[in-house]
C-alpha positions in Angstrom: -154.9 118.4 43.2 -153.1 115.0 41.3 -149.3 116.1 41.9 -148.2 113.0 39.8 -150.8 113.7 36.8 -150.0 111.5 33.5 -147.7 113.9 31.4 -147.2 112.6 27.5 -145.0 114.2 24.7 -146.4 115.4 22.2 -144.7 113.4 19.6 -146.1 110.2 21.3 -148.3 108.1 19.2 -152.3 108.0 19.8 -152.3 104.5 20.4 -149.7 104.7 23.1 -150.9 107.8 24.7 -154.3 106.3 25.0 -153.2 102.5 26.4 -151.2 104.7 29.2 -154.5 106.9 30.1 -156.7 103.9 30.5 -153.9 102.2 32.7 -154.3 104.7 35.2 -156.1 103.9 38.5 -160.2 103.9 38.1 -159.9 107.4 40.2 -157.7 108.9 37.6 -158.7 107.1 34.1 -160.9 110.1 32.7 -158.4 112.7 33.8 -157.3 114.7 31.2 -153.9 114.2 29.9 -151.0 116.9 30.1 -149.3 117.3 26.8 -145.9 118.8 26.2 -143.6 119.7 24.2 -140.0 120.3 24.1 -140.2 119.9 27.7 -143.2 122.9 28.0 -146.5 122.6 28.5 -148.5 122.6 24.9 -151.7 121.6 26.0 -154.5 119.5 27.6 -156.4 116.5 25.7 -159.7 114.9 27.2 -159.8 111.0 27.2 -162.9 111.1 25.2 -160.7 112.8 22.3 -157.9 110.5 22.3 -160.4 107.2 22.1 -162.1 109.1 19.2 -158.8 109.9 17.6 -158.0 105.9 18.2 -161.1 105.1 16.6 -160.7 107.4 13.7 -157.1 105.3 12.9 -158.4 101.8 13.5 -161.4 102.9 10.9 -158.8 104.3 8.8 -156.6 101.3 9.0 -159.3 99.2 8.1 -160.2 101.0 4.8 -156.7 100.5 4.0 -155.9 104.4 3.7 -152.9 105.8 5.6 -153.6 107.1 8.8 -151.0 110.0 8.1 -152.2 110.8 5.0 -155.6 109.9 4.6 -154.5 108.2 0.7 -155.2 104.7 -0.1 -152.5 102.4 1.2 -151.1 99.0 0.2 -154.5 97.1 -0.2 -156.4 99.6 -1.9 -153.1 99.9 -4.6 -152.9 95.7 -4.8 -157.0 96.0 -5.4 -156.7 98.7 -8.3 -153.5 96.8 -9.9 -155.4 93.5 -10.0 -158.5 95.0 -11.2 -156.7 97.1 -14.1 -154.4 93.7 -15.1 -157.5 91.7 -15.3 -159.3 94.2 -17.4 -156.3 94.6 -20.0 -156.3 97.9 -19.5 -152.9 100.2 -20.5 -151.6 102.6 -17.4 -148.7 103.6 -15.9 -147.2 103.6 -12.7 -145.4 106.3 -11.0 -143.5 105.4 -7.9 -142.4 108.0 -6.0 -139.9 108.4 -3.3 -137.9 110.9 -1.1 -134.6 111.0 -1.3 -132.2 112.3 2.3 -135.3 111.7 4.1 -134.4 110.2 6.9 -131.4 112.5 7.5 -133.9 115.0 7.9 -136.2 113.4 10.1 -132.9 112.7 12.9 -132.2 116.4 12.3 -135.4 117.9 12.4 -137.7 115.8 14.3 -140.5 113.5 13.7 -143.1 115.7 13.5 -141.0 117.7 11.1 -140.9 114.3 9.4 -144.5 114.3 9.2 -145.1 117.7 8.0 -143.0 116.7 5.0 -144.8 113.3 4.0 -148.3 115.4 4.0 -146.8 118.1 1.6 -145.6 115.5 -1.1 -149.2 114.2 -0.2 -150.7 117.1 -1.1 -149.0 118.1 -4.0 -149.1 114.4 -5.5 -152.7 114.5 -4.9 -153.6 117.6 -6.3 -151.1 116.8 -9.4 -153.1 113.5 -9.9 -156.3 115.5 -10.1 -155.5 117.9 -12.6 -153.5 116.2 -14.9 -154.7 113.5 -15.1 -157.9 111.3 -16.3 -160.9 110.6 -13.8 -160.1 107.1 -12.7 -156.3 108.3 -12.0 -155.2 107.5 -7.9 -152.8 109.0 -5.8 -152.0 106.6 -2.9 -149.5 105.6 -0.1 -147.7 103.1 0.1 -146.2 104.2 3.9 -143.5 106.0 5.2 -142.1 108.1 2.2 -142.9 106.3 -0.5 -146.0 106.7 -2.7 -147.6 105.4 -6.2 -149.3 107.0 -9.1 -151.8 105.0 -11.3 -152.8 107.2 -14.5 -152.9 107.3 -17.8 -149.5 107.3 -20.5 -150.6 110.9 -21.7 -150.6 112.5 -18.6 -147.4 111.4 -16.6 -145.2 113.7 -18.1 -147.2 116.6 -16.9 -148.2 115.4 -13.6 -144.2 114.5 -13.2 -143.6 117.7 -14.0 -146.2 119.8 -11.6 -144.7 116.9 -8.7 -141.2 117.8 -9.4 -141.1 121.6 -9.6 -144.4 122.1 -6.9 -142.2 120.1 -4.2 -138.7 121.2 -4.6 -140.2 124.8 -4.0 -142.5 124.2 -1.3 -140.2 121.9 0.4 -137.6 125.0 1.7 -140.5 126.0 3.7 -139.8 123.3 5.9 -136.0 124.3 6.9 -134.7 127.2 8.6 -133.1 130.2 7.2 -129.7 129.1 7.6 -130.5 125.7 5.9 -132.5 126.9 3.2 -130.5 129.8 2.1 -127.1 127.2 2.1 -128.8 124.7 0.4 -127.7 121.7 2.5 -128.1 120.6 6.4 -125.0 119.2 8.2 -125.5 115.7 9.9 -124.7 112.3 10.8 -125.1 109.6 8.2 -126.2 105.4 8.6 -122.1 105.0 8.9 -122.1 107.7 11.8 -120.1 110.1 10.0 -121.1 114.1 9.6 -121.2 115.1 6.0 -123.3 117.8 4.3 -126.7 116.3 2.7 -128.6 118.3 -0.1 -132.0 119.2 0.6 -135.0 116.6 0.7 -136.7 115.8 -3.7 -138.6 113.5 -5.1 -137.3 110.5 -7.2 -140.4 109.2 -9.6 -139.5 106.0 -11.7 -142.0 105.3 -14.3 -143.4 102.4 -15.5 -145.9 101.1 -18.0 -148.6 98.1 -17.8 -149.8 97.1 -21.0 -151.9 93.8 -20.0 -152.1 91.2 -17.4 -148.9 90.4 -15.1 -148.1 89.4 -11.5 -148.1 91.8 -8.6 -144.4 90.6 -8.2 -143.6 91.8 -11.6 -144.9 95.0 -10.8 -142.8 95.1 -7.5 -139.8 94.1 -9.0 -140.1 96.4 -12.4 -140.9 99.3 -9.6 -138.3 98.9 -7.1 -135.2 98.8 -10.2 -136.4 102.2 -12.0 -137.3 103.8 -8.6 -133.5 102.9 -7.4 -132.3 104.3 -10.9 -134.5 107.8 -10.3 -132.4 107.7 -7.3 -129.3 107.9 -8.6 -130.1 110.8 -10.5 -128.9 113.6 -8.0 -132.2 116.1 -7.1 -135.5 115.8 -7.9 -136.1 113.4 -10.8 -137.9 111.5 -13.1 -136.5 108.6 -14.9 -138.9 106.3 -17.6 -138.7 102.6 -17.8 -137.4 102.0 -21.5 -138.4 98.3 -21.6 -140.9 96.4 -23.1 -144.3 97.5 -21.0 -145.5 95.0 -18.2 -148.3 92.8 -20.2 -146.5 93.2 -23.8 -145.6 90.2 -25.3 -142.1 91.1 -25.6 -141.6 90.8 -21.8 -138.2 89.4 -22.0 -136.0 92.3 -22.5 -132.8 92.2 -20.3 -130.8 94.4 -22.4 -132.5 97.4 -23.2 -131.8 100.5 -21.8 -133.2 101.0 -17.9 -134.0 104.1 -17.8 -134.5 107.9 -19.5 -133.5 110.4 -16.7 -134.8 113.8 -16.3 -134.1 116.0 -13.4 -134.3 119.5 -12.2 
């Protein structure tokens, strides 16, 4: 019997897990690999499945969906915005983000973490789907931030299912003690303990009328996302601007924003 078999966490990334099986001596490289977890054993997994699960990423990776997630990532988004904008075609753009995210990942764990990013996923998918109209994509951007592309009519109700959908299915993911105070106790970026509010959604809105730059877009995202942020709990906040493509581009002094949060 191996008495110094290859033991992995089971937090441990794919990729990682499957460079250190292969590294093994020639004897050992299709043993299977202990998994554990929390210091306990949690498993066995056969070399075969973990160069499978590699290939499944890399393909993934490839498409340009998110591994995690399975939506379309950062080239499938830049393909649909160009192709829109060069069409003329009127949209809008919800960016959405998580707000006391990462708090919750030190407290709770990355898997925890994980669990988290695939329910926003889910519900921002499904809220794509029914509200809004057939060409209308949910995708991810990475880590906890993720766009809508839809129509104008339907972003206050798919706003609307995101928001309430996710700041009820998101105490499922804390324990009693947390959930039922309404706040987890932990260390901040500064190193300090304070209380932090449970994890919502910020969406900033946005509409594209006509052609622009991709860098317009990024910019016109990132300043209404970081006003949705401000906006304590899950929220929605509008860009009140002139739309991205209007004529009337050039309009440094309206308004930002029209808040709404619950």
């Amino acid at each position: 019997m191996d008495d110094n078999p290859l033991i992995v966490d089971s937090s441990m990334p794919v990729e990682q897990a499957a460079r250190l099986a292969m590294d093994r001596d020639s004897l050992k490289a299709y043993d299977e690999v202990i998994v554990v977890r929390r210091g306990k054993l949690y498993g066995t997994v056969s070399v075969q499945k973990l160069l499978d699960t590699l290939a499944k990423v890399q393909v993934e990776m490839a498409k340009g969906t998110n591994p995690l997630t399975g939506l379309p990532g950062n080239v499938s988004i830049e393909q649909e915005l160009e192709g829109r904008m060069q069409r003329n075609e009127a949209f809008s753009i919800i960016y959405a983000d998580l707000d006391n995210f990462k708090v919750y990942n030190d407290t709770y764990g990355f898997r925890n973490g994980d669990r988290i990013i695939k329910l926003i996923a889910e519900i921002i998918t499904k809220a794509t789907a029914k509200y809004g109209p057939q060409d209308a994509m949910a995708c991810h951007i990475g880590g906890d931030d993720f766009v809508i592309l839809t129509s104008r009519e339907s972003v206050e109700r798919t706003c609307q299912c995101v928001r309430r959908c996710f700041k009820r299915a998101v105490k499922s993911c804390y324990t009693e003690e947390d959930r039922t105070r309404g706040w987890i106790t932990a260390k901040g970026r500064d190193g300090l303990e304070r209380d932090y509010p449970l994890v919502s959604v910020s969406m900033g809105v946005l509409e594209v009328v006509g052609s622009c730059s991709l860098m317009d877009v990024g910019e016109r995202a990132a300043h209404i996302k970081k006003y949705a942020k401000s906006i304590p709990g899950n929220s929605v906040a509008r860009d009140r601007r002139a739309p991205l493509g209007s004529p009337e581009i050039d309009c440094a002094d309206m308004p930002l924003g029209e808040p709404k949060s619950r």
